[in-house]
C-alpha positions in Angstrom: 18.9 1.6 15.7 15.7 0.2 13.9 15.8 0.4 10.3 13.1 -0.7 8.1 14.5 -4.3 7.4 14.7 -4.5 11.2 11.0 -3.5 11.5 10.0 -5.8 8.8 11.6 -9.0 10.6 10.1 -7.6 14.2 6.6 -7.4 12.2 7.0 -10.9 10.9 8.6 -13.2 13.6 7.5 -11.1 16.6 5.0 -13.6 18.4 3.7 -10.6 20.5 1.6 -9.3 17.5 0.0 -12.8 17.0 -2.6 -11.6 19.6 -3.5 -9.4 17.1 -3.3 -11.2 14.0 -6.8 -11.9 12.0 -7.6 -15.1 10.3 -5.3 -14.2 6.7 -2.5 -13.6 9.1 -3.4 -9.5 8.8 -2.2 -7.5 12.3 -5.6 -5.2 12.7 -5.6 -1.6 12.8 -4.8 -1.1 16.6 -2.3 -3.6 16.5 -0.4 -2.4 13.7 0.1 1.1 16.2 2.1 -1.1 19.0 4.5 -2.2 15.9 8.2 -0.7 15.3 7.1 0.0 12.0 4.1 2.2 12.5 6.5 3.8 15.0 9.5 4.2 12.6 6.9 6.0 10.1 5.5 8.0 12.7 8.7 8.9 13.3 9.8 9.3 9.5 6.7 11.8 9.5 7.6 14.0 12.6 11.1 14.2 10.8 9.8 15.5 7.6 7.1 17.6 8.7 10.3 19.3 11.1 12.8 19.3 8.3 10.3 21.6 6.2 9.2 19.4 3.2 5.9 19.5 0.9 4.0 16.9 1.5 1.1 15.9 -1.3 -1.8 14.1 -0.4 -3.0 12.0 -3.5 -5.3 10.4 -1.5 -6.5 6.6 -2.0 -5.2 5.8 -5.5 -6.2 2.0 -5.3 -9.2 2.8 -3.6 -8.7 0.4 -0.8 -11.6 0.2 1.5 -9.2 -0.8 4.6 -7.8 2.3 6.3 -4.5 2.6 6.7 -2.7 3.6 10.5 0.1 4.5 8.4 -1.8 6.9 6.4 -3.7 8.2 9.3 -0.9 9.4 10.9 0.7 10.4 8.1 -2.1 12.7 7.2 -2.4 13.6 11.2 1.1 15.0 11.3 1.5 16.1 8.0 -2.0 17.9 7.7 -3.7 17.8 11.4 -6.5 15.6 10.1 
């Protein structure tokens, strides 16, 4: 079973994301989608858009100008968007 800790190690140690590592060490957008974590969340989103609960969109409180795969899925389960 992957839990987040497991997903955080697998993120940070797995060699097979260095492929897709820039130059400050940041996995890009595409590859962050073949990590365990962005399917963990994914899955974490399935789960709670099956289970029933209200989900709020604040949008970008930081205003980051990266986008997020997280988010996008997030927002594509939760909201089909």
């Amino acid at each position: 079973m992957w839990d987040m800790q497991r997903c955080l190690d697998d993120l940070m140690n797995n060699d097979l994301y260095n492929q897709y590592r820039d130059a400050k060490n940041l996995i890009s957008y595409e590859g962050i989608k073949k990590t365990k974590l962005y399917k963990l969340n994914e899955h974490w989103a399935n789960y709670i858009k099956k289970e029933g609960y209200t989900v709020i969109d604040i949008g970008n409180p930081n205003i980051k100008p990266d986008p997020s795969a997280f988010y996008d899925v997030e927002t594509l389960i939760f909201f089909g968007r």
